[in-house]
C-alpha positions in Angstrom: -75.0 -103.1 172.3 -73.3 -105.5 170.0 -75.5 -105.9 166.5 -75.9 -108.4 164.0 -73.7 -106.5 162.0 -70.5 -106.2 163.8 -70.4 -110.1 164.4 -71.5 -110.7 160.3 -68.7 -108.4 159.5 -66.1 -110.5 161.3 -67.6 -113.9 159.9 -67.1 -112.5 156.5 -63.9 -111.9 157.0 -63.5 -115.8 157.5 -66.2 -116.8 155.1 -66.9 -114.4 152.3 -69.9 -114.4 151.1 -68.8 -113.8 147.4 -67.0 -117.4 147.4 -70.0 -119.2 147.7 -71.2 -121.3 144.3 -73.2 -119.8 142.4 -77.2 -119.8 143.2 -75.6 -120.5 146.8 -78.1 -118.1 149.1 -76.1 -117.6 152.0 -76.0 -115.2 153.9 -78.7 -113.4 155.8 -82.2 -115.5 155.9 -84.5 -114.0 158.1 -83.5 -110.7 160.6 -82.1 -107.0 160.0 -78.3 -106.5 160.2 -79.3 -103.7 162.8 -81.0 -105.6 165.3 -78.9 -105.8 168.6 -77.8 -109.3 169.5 -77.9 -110.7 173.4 -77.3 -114.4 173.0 -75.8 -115.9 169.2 -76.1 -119.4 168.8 -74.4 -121.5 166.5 -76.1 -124.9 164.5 -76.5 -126.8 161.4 -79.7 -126.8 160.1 -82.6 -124.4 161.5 -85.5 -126.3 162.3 -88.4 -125.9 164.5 -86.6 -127.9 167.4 -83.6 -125.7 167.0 -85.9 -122.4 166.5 -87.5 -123.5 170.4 -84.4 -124.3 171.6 -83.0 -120.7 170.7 -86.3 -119.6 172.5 -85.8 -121.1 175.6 -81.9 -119.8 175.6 -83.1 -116.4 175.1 -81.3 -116.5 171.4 -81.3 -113.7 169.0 -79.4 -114.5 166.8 -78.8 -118.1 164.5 -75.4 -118.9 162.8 -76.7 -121.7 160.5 -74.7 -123.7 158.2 -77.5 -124.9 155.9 -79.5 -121.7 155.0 -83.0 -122.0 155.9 -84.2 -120.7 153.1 -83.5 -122.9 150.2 -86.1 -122.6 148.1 -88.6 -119.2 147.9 -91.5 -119.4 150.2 -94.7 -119.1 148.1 -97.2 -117.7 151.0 -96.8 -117.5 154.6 -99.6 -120.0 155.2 -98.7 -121.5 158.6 -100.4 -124.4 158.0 -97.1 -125.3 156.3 -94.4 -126.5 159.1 -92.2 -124.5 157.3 -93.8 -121.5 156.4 -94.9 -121.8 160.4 -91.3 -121.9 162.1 -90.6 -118.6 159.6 -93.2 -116.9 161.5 -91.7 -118.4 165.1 -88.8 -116.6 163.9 -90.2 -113.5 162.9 -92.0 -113.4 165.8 -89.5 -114.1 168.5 -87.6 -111.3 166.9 -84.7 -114.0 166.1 -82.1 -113.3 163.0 -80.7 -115.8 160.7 -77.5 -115.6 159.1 -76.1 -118.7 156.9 -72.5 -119.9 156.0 -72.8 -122.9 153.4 -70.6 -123.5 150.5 -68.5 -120.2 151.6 -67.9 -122.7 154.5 -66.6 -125.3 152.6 -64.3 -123.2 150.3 -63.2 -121.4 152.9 -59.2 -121.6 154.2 -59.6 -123.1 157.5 -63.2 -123.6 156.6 -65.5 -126.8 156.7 -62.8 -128.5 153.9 -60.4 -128.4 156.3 -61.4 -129.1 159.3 -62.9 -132.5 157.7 -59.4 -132.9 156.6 -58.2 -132.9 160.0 -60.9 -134.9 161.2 -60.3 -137.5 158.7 -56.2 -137.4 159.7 -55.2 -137.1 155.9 -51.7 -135.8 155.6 -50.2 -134.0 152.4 -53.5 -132.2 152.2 -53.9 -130.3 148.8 -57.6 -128.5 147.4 -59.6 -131.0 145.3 -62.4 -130.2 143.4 -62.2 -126.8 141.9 -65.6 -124.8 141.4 -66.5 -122.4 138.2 -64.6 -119.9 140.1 -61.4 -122.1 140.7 -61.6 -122.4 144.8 -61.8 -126.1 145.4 -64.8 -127.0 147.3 -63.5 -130.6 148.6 -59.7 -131.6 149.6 -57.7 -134.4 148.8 -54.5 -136.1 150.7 -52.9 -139.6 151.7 -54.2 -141.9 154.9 -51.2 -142.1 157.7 -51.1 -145.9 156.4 -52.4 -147.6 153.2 -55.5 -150.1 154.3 -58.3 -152.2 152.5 -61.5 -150.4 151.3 -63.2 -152.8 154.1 -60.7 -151.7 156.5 -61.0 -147.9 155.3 -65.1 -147.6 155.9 -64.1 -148.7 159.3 -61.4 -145.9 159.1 -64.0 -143.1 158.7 -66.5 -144.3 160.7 -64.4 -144.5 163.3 -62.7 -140.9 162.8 -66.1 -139.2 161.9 -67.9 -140.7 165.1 -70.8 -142.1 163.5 -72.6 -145.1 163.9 -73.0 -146.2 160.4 -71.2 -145.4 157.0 -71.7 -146.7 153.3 -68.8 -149.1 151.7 -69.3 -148.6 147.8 -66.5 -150.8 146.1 -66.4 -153.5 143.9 -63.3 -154.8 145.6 -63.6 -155.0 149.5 -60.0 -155.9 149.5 -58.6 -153.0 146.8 -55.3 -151.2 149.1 -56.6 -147.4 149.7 -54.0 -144.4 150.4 -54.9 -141.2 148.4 -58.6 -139.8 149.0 -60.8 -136.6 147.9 -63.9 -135.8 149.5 -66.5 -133.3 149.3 -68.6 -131.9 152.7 -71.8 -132.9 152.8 -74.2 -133.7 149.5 -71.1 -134.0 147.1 -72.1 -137.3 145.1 -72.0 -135.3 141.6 -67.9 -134.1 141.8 -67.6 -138.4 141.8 -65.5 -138.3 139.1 -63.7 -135.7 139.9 -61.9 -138.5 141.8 -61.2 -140.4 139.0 -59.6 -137.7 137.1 -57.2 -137.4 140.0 -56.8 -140.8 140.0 -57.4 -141.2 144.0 -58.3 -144.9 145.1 -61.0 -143.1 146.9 -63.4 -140.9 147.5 -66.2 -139.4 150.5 -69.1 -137.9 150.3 -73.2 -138.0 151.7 -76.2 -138.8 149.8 -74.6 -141.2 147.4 -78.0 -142.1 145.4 -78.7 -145.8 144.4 -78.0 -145.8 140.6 -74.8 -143.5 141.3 -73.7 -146.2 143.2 -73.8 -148.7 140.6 -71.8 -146.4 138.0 -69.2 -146.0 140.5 -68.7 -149.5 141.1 -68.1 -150.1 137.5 -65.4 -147.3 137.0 -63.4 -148.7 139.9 -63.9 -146.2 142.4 -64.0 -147.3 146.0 -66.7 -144.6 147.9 -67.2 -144.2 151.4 -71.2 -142.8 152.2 -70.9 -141.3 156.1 -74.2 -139.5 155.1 -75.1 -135.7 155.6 -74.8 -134.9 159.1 -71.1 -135.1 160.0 -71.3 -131.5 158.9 -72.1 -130.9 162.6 -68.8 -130.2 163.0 -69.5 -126.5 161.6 -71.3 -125.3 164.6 -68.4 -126.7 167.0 -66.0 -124.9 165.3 -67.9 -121.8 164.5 -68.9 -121.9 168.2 -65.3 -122.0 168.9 -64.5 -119.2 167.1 -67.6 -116.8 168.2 -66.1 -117.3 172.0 -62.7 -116.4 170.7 -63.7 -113.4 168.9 -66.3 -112.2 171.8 -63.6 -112.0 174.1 -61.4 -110.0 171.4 -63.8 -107.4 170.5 -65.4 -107.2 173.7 -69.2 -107.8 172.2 -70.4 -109.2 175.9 -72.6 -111.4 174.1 -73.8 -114.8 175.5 -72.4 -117.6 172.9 -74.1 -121.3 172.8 -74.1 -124.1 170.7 -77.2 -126.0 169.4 -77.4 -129.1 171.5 -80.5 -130.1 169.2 -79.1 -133.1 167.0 -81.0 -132.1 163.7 -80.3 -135.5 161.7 -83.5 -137.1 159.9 -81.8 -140.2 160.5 -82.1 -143.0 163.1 -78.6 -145.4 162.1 -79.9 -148.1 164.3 -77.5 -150.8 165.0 
Protein backbone atom coordinates (compact mmCIF):
# COMPACT_ATOMS: atom_id res chain seq x y z
CA UNK A 1 0.00 0.00 0.00
CA UNK A 2 0.76 3.64 -0.60
CA UNK A 3 2.27 5.27 2.85
CA UNK A 4 2.32 8.58 4.38
CA UNK A 5 5.67 8.78 3.14
CA UNK A 6 5.63 8.36 -0.48
CA UNK A 7 2.88 11.12 -0.76
CA UNK A 8 5.06 13.59 1.98
CA UNK A 9 7.97 12.99 -0.20
CA UNK A 10 6.25 14.36 -3.39
CA UNK A 11 4.60 17.40 -1.44
CA UNK A 12 8.13 18.29 -0.39
CA UNK A 13 9.18 18.41 -3.55
CA UNK A 14 6.54 21.25 -4.08
CA UNK A 15 6.73 22.76 -0.61
CA UNK A 16 10.01 22.18 1.27
CA UNK A 17 9.81 22.02 4.43
CA UNK A 18 13.18 23.94 4.96
CA UNK A 19 11.52 27.25 3.41
CA UNK A 20 9.29 27.75 6.01
CA UNK A 21 9.99 30.92 8.52
CA UNK A 22 11.56 30.23 11.18
CA UNK A 23 9.72 28.78 14.41
CA UNK A 24 7.19 27.69 11.48
CA UNK A 25 6.24 23.94 12.70
CA UNK A 26 5.16 22.37 9.67
CA UNK A 27 5.31 19.46 8.72
CA UNK A 28 4.13 16.30 10.41
CA UNK A 29 1.63 16.97 13.54
CA UNK A 30 0.23 13.94 14.68
CA UNK A 31 0.77 10.22 12.69
CA UNK A 32 3.95 8.00 11.62
CA UNK A 33 5.40 8.53 8.13
CA UNK A 34 4.94 4.59 7.92
CA UNK A 35 1.50 4.26 8.39
CA UNK A 36 -0.35 3.14 5.05
CA UNK A 37 -2.77 5.65 3.74
CA UNK A 38 -6.47 4.58 2.14
CA UNK A 39 -8.30 7.90 1.77
CA UNK A 40 -5.99 11.62 2.02
CA UNK A 41 -7.98 14.48 2.51
CA UNK A 42 -6.96 17.86 1.96
CA UNK A 43 -8.30 21.22 4.43
CA UNK A 44 -7.32 24.32 6.06
CA UNK A 45 -7.50 24.18 9.53
CA UNK A 46 -7.94 20.75 11.57
CA UNK A 47 -10.67 20.98 13.79
CA UNK A 48 -12.98 18.75 15.52
CA UNK A 49 -15.67 19.17 12.68
CA UNK A 50 -13.06 18.48 10.15
CA UNK A 51 -11.40 15.47 12.37
CA UNK A 52 -15.45 13.77 12.15
CA UNK A 53 -15.72 14.62 8.86
CA UNK A 54 -12.40 12.57 7.98
CA UNK A 55 -14.06 9.88 10.17
CA UNK A 56 -17.10 9.46 8.40
CA UNK A 57 -14.98 9.50 4.92
CA UNK A 58 -12.88 6.73 6.19
CA UNK A 59 -9.67 9.38 6.09
CA UNK A 60 -6.31 8.53 7.17
CA UNK A 61 -4.65 10.87 6.36
CA UNK A 62 -4.93 15.11 6.85
CA UNK A 63 -3.11 17.64 4.43
CA UNK A 64 -3.62 20.78 6.63
CA UNK A 65 -2.56 24.09 5.76
CA UNK A 66 -2.62 25.62 9.33
CA UNK A 67 -0.65 23.11 11.51
CA UNK A 68 -2.59 21.86 14.27
CA UNK A 69 -0.26 22.10 16.56
CA UNK A 70 0.77 25.60 17.14
CA UNK A 71 1.51 25.86 20.38
CA UNK A 72 2.94 22.61 22.78
CA UNK A 73 0.24 20.73 24.39
CA UNK A 74 0.83 20.76 28.12
CA UNK A 75 -1.18 17.42 29.19
CA UNK A 76 -3.50 15.40 27.28
CA UNK A 77 -6.46 16.22 29.58
CA UNK A 78 -9.49 15.72 27.31
CA UNK A 79 -11.35 17.95 29.15
CA UNK A 80 -9.63 20.49 26.85
CA UNK A 81 -11.47 20.59 23.30
CA UNK A 82 -8.27 20.60 22.02
CA UNK A 83 -6.27 18.34 23.81
CA UNK A 84 -9.73 16.05 23.16
CA UNK A 85 -9.73 16.14 19.16
CA UNK A 86 -5.70 15.06 19.50
CA UNK A 87 -6.88 12.06 21.12
CA UNK A 88 -9.85 11.56 18.26
CA UNK A 89 -6.99 11.62 16.06
CA UNK A 90 -4.82 9.39 17.76
CA UNK A 91 -7.34 7.19 18.18
CA UNK A 92 -8.91 6.87 14.76
CA UNK A 93 -5.42 6.06 13.73
CA UNK A 94 -5.55 9.47 11.44
CA UNK A 95 -2.02 11.34 10.44
CA UNK A 96 -1.42 14.97 10.11
CA UNK A 97 0.84 16.55 7.94
CA UNK A 98 0.95 20.58 7.63
CA UNK A 99 2.11 22.92 4.72
CA UNK A 100 1.99 26.68 6.10
CA UNK A 101 4.40 29.35 5.42
CA UNK A 102 6.36 26.70 2.98
CA UNK A 103 2.92 27.23 1.24
CA UNK A 104 3.10 30.71 0.93
CA UNK A 105 6.84 30.96 -0.23
CA UNK A 106 6.42 28.36 -2.41
CA UNK A 107 6.77 28.85 -6.54
CA UNK A 108 3.32 28.06 -7.56
CA UNK A 109 2.48 27.97 -3.95
CA UNK A 110 -0.32 29.84 -1.84
CA UNK A 111 1.52 33.52 -3.09
CA UNK A 112 0.66 32.67 -6.35
CA UNK A 113 -2.28 31.36 -6.64
CA UNK A 114 -3.69 34.50 -4.60
CA UNK A 115 -2.03 36.34 -7.34
CA UNK A 116 -3.99 34.80 -9.83
CA UNK A 117 -7.05 34.98 -7.94
CA UNK A 118 -6.64 38.51 -7.40
CA UNK A 119 -5.93 38.98 -11.50
CA UNK A 120 -2.67 41.20 -10.77
CA UNK A 121 -0.53 41.31 -13.81
CA UNK A 122 3.37 42.05 -13.86
CA UNK A 123 3.53 39.81 -10.72
CA UNK A 124 6.99 40.12 -8.95
CA UNK A 125 7.88 38.53 -5.02
CA UNK A 126 7.11 41.11 -2.31
CA UNK A 127 8.10 40.76 1.07
CA UNK A 128 11.30 38.94 1.49
CA UNK A 129 11.79 36.77 4.78
CA UNK A 130 15.19 36.39 6.93
CA UNK A 131 16.06 33.89 4.37
CA UNK A 132 15.35 36.14 1.19
CA UNK A 133 12.18 34.08 -0.31
CA UNK A 134 9.35 36.62 -0.38
CA UNK A 135 6.47 35.46 1.50
CA UNK A 136 3.78 37.91 -0.16
CA UNK A 137 3.71 39.14 -4.06
CA UNK A 138 3.20 42.40 -5.53
CA UNK A 139 1.83 43.48 -9.25
CA UNK A 140 -0.49 46.09 -11.01
CA UNK A 141 -4.62 45.81 -11.24
CA UNK A 142 -5.79 45.19 -15.10
CA UNK A 143 -7.14 48.93 -14.61
CA UNK A 144 -6.35 51.66 -12.11
CA UNK A 145 -9.70 52.26 -9.73
CA UNK A 146 -10.65 54.16 -6.44
CA UNK A 147 -9.73 52.54 -3.08
CA UNK A 148 -13.76 52.35 -2.72
CA UNK A 149 -13.95 50.87 -5.97
CA UNK A 150 -10.89 48.41 -5.23
CA UNK A 151 -12.46 46.74 -1.77
CA UNK A 152 -15.27 46.00 -4.16
CA UNK A 153 -12.52 44.65 -6.47
CA UNK A 154 -11.33 42.02 -3.98
CA UNK A 155 -14.33 41.10 -2.59
CA UNK A 156 -15.65 40.43 -5.61
CA UNK A 157 -12.49 38.30 -6.88
CA UNK A 158 -11.94 36.56 -3.48
CA UNK A 159 -15.73 35.49 -3.22
CA UNK A 160 -16.43 36.65 0.12
CA UNK A 161 -19.14 38.35 1.60
CA UNK A 162 -17.47 41.02 3.48
CA UNK A 163 -13.94 42.77 3.29
CA UNK A 164 -12.21 45.77 5.29
CA UNK A 165 -11.59 49.32 3.39
CA UNK A 166 -8.74 50.97 5.46
CA UNK A 167 -7.95 54.41 3.71
CA UNK A 168 -7.98 57.72 4.50
CA UNK A 169 -8.98 58.72 1.04
CA UNK A 170 -12.02 56.58 -0.37
CA UNK A 171 -11.38 58.25 -3.56
CA UNK A 172 -7.20 57.85 -3.74
CA UNK A 173 -6.65 56.01 -7.68
CA UNK A 174 -5.10 52.29 -6.85
CA UNK A 175 -2.88 50.30 -9.45
CA UNK A 176 0.17 48.66 -7.82
CA UNK A 177 -0.64 46.22 -4.73
CA UNK A 178 1.41 43.68 -2.30
CA UNK A 179 -0.26 41.36 -0.17
CA UNK A 180 0.63 38.82 2.26
CA UNK A 181 -1.69 35.29 2.73
CA UNK A 182 -3.44 35.17 5.54
CA UNK A 183 -2.32 36.99 9.08
CA UNK A 184 0.23 39.41 7.34
CA UNK A 185 -0.76 42.77 9.12
CA UNK A 186 3.01 43.26 10.53
CA UNK A 187 4.95 43.28 6.71
CA UNK A 188 2.46 46.71 6.46
CA UNK A 189 5.16 48.74 5.69
CA UNK A 190 6.70 46.69 3.71
CA UNK A 191 4.26 48.34 1.26
CA UNK A 192 5.26 51.59 1.90
CA UNK A 193 8.88 50.90 1.24
CA UNK A 194 7.80 49.71 -2.17
CA UNK A 195 5.77 52.51 -2.50
CA UNK A 196 2.57 50.41 -3.72
CA UNK A 197 -0.86 52.50 -3.35
CA UNK A 198 -1.93 49.38 -1.65
CA UNK A 199 -1.80 46.69 0.21
CA UNK A 200 -3.96 43.05 1.42
CA UNK A 201 -3.82 41.24 4.18
CA UNK A 202 -6.28 39.41 7.25
CA UNK A 203 -6.38 40.32 10.86
CA UNK A 204 -5.68 43.95 10.44
CA UNK A 205 -5.94 44.88 14.34
CA UNK A 206 -7.70 48.18 15.40
CA UNK A 207 -4.76 50.45 16.36
CA UNK A 208 -2.78 49.11 13.21
CA UNK A 209 -5.39 50.44 11.38
CA UNK A 210 -5.20 53.84 12.65
CA UNK A 211 -1.19 54.00 11.94
CA UNK A 212 -1.87 52.95 8.47
CA UNK A 213 -4.32 55.52 7.78
CA UNK A 214 -1.96 58.20 8.84
CA UNK A 215 1.09 56.99 6.58
CA UNK A 216 -1.18 57.03 3.52
CA UNK A 217 -1.61 53.45 2.90
CA UNK A 218 -4.92 52.34 1.48
CA UNK A 219 -5.41 48.47 3.07
CA UNK A 220 -7.87 46.07 2.08
CA UNK A 221 -8.93 43.42 5.33
CA UNK A 222 -10.69 40.18 3.35
CA UNK A 223 -9.98 38.44 6.75
CA UNK A 224 -8.22 34.95 7.32
CA UNK A 225 -10.19 32.42 5.54
CA UNK A 226 -9.65 33.09 1.83
CA UNK A 227 -6.75 30.76 2.48
CA UNK A 228 -9.26 28.09 1.58
CA UNK A 229 -7.99 28.17 -1.57
CA UNK A 230 -5.03 25.85 -0.30
CA UNK A 231 -7.03 22.76 0.01
CA UNK A 232 -8.60 23.24 -3.64
CA UNK A 233 -5.50 23.43 -5.10
CA UNK A 234 -3.58 20.94 -3.05
CA UNK A 235 -6.64 18.66 -3.73
CA UNK A 236 -6.03 19.34 -7.24
CA UNK A 237 -2.74 18.42 -7.25
CA UNK A 238 -3.01 15.03 -4.95
CA UNK A 239 -5.58 13.71 -7.84
CA UNK A 240 -2.95 14.62 -10.40
CA UNK A 241 -0.22 13.04 -8.73
CA UNK A 242 -2.38 9.73 -7.68
CA UNK A 243 -2.96 9.04 -11.07
CA UNK A 244 0.93 9.58 -11.90
CA UNK A 245 2.39 7.37 -9.42
CA UNK A 246 -0.30 4.99 -9.28
CA UNK A 247 -0.87 5.29 -5.20
CA UNK A 248 -4.78 4.00 -5.71
CA UNK A 249 -5.60 6.12 -2.93
CA UNK A 250 -9.09 7.71 -2.46
CA UNK A 251 -8.49 11.75 -2.56
CA UNK A 252 -11.34 14.30 -1.00
CA UNK A 253 -11.50 17.65 -0.03
CA UNK A 254 -12.80 19.04 3.30
CA UNK A 255 -16.31 20.30 2.60
CA UNK A 256 -16.31 21.49 6.35
CA UNK A 257 -16.09 25.42 6.04
CA UNK A 258 -13.80 25.98 9.23
CA UNK A 259 -14.22 29.95 9.48
CA UNK A 260 -14.97 31.38 13.12
CA UNK A 261 -16.70 33.92 11.33
CA UNK A 262 -20.49 34.63 10.50
CA UNK A 263 -20.05 38.00 7.73
CA UNK A 264 -23.72 38.54 8.04
CA UNK A 265 -25.14 40.91 5.60
Amino acid sequence: MTKVKDIVTRLREDFPEEIASQGDPVGMQIGSMEADVAKVMTTLDVRPQVVDEAVEKGVNFIVSHHPVMFRPAHNLDFANPQNAMYGAIIKNGITVYSIHTNSDKAQDGSADWQAEELGLQDVEPFCLDDDGIAMGRKGKLPKTMSAYDFAYYVKEKMGIRMARLITADNDKQISTVGFICGDGGKYWTRALDDKLDAFITGDVYYHVGHDMISSGLTVVDPGHYTEKLFKYKVYDRLKKWNKENNWNVGVELSEVSTNPFQDLS
